[in-house]
C-alpha positions in Angstrom: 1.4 37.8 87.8 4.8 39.6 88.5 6.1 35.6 89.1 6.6 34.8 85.9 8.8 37.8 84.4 10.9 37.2 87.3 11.1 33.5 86.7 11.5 33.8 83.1 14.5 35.5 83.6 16.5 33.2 85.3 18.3 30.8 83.1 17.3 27.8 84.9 13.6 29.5 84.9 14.0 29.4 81.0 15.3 26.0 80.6 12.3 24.2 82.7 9.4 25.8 81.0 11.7 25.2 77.8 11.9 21.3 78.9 8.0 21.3 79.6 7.5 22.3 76.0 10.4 20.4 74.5 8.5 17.3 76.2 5.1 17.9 75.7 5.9 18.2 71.7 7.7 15.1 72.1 4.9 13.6 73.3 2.6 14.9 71.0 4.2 13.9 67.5 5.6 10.4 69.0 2.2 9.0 70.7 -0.1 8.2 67.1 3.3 6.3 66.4 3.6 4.3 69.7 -0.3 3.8 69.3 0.1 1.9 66.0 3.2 0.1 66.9 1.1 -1.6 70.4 -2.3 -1.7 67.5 0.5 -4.3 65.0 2.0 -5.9 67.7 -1.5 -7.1 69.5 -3.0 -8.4 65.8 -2.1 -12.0 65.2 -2.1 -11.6 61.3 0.4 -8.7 61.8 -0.9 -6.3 59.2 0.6 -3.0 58.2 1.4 0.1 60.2 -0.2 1.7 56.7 -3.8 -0.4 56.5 -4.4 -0.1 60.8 -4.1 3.3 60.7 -6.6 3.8 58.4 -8.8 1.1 60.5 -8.2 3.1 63.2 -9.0 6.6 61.8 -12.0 5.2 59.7 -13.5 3.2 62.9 -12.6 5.6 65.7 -11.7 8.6 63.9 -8.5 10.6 64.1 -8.8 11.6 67.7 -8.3 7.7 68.9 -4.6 7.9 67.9 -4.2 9.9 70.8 -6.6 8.5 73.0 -4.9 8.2 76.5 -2.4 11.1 76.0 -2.6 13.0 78.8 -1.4 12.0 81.4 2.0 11.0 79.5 2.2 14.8 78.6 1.5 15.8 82.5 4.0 13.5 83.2 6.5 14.8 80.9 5.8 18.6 81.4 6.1 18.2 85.2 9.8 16.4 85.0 
């Protein structure tokens, strides 16, 4: 464990695990959105973002708005 005081301590130590986070919360509050926009543009009647999100939360629940997640957030936490 005496790694990460060390590591922290650099600048460029600070600004990586900064950058992790910075992506993962990117990641985070942006996916429901992307989720809905690929949900409208795959409907043929092209309803609202409003009326399939609460399709999607009433059918799925609220976890299925970030259903596939994770590896976008491994993907940007490791670069």
């Amino acid at each position: 464990m005496d790694f990460w005081p060390e590591f922290l301590a650099n600048s460029w130590g600070r600004e990586f695990v900064a950058g992790g986070i910075g992506g993962m919360a990117g990641v985070v509050s942006g996916y429901p959105l992307d989720t809905l926009r690929v949900w409208q543009q795959s409907s043929p009647s092209g309803p609202s973002a409003f009326s399939i999100l609460r399709n999607i939360v009433s059918a799925q629940g609220p976890t299925a708005l970030y259903r596939g997640m994770t590896a976008r957030i491994c993907h940007f936490s490791a670069a």
